[in-house]
N, C-alpha and C positions, 0 to 999 in steps of 0.2 A: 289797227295801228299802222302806221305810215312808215316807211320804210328809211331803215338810219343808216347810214355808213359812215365807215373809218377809214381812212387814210392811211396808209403804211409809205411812210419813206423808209429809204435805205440801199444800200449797195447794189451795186449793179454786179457784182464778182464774185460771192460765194455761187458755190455746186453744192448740190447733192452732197451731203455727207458731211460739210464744213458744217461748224458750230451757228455761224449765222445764218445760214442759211435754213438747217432744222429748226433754229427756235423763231424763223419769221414763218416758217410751215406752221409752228403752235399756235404760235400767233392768229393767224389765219384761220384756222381750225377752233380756237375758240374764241374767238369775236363773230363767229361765223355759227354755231354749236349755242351763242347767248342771243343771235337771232339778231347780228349786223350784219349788212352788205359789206364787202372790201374791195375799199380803191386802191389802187396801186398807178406808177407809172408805168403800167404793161410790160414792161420788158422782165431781161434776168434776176438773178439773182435774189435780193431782197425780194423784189417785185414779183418774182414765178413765184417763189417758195409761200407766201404771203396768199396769192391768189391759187396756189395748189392746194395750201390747207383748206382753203376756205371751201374750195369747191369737196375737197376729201369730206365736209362733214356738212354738204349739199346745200350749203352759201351759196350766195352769188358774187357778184366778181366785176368788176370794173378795170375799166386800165384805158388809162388817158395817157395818147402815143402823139408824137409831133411828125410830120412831114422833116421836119430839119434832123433827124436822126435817121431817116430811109430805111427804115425796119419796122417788123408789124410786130402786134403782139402777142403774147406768147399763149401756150396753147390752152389755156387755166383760165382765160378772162373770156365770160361770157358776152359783155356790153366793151366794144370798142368805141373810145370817142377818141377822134384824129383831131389833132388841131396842125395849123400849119409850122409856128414856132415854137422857141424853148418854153418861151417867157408865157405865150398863151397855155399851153399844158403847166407852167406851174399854176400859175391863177385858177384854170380847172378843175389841177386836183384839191387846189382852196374852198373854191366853190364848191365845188360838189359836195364836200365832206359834210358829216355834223361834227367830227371827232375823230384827232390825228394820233399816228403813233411816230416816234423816229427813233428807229432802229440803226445799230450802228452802222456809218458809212461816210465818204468822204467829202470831198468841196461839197456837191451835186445834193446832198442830205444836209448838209450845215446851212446853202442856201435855203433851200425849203423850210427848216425849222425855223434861221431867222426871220423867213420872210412871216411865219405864221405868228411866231409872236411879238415880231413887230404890230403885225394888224391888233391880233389881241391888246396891247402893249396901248397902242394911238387910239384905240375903240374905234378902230376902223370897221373890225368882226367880232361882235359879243356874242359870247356864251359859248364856242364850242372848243370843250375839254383838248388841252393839248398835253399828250405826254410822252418822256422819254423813257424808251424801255434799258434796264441795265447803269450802268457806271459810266459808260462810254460820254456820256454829255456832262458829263455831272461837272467836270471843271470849268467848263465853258460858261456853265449856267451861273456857276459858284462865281465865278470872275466878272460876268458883265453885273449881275447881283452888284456883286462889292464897288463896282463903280458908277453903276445907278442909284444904289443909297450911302455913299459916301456922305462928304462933309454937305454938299449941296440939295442935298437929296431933300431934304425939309424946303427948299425955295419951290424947287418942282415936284413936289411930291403930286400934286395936281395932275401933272401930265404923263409919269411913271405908274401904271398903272400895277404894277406890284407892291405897290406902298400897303395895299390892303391884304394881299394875299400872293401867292406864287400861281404865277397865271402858267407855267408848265408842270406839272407834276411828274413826280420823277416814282417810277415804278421798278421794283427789281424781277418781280418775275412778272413772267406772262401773263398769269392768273390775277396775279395786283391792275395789270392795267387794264384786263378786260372787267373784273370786277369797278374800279374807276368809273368809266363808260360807262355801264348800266345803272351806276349808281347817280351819277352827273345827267346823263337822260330821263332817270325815273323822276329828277326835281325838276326837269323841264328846262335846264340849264342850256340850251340849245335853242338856234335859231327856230323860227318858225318852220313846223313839217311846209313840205313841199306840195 
């Protein structure tokens, strides 16, 4: 079987001990424990805790770092990929993925998620499961919703592509969204293996 990874966005600022940052450890640990790779954006927080689980239950570990942040990354990520800019490490951690998670966090995490399902959204990128762990997006998601299938939504239904379905899923525990994953991969709902 060819080897699948998940994406973790999320905060650069919880430590050890904060609530976000142990449950992107769980995270880590069981997408890692159902037999995914985990990317991350190598750094702290979200990113360490995410790639510490993974490694704690003998995953492997990804972490795609930019030259424009002047920092390596953290000590949890087996495969480092450097790129030079912001904007090429988001596209990589796009690319590389099969299947994203976004964990709560701030501008830096709301970029990422829009930018993934905007792709999804234009069918720029079919097939790979996006979802948001927790409550924390859930208004965001509920709002652009409401104004994507407002009064107009029947003109462009064509090019909105949640007309058929919610192209993020929204999971409340950790176990929901790795179960998701395996579930969305076992139908092949994902780009071609690499």
């Amino acid at each position: 079987m060819s080897e699948k990874i998940v994406t973790v966005f999320g905060s650069s600022r919880p430590h050890e001990g904060d609530t976000d940052y142990e449950e992107a450890r769980a995270l880590g640990k069981a997408l890692a424990s159902a037999g995914f790779a985990v990317c991350t954006g190598g750094y702290g927080g979200v990113m360490e805790a995410a790639s510490r689980g993974a490694k704690e239950a003998g995953g492997k570990t990804y972490g795609v770092t930019a030259e424009f942040f002047g920092r390596k990354a953290n000590a949890w990520v087996d495969v480092e990929v450097r790129k030079k800019t912001w904007e090429e490490r988001l596209f990589e951690l796009i690319e590389i993925a099969d299947g994203f998670v976004a964990c709560r966090g701030g501008t830096g995490t709301l970029v990422e998620l829009a930018v993934v399902w905007e792709m999804l959204n234009k069918s720029v990128m079919a097939g790979k499961p996006c979802v948001v762990l927790g409550d924390f997006w859930q208004p965001i998601l509920e709002r652009v919703r409401e104004v994507e299938q407002g009064p107009r939504a029947a003109i462009g239904a064509r090019v909105w592509g949640e007309a058929n379905g919610n192209l993020v899923h929204s999971a409340k525990r950790v176990e929901d969204a790795v179960e998701y994953f395996a579930e969305q991969m076992k139908q092949g709902n994902t780009d071609a293996a690499r």
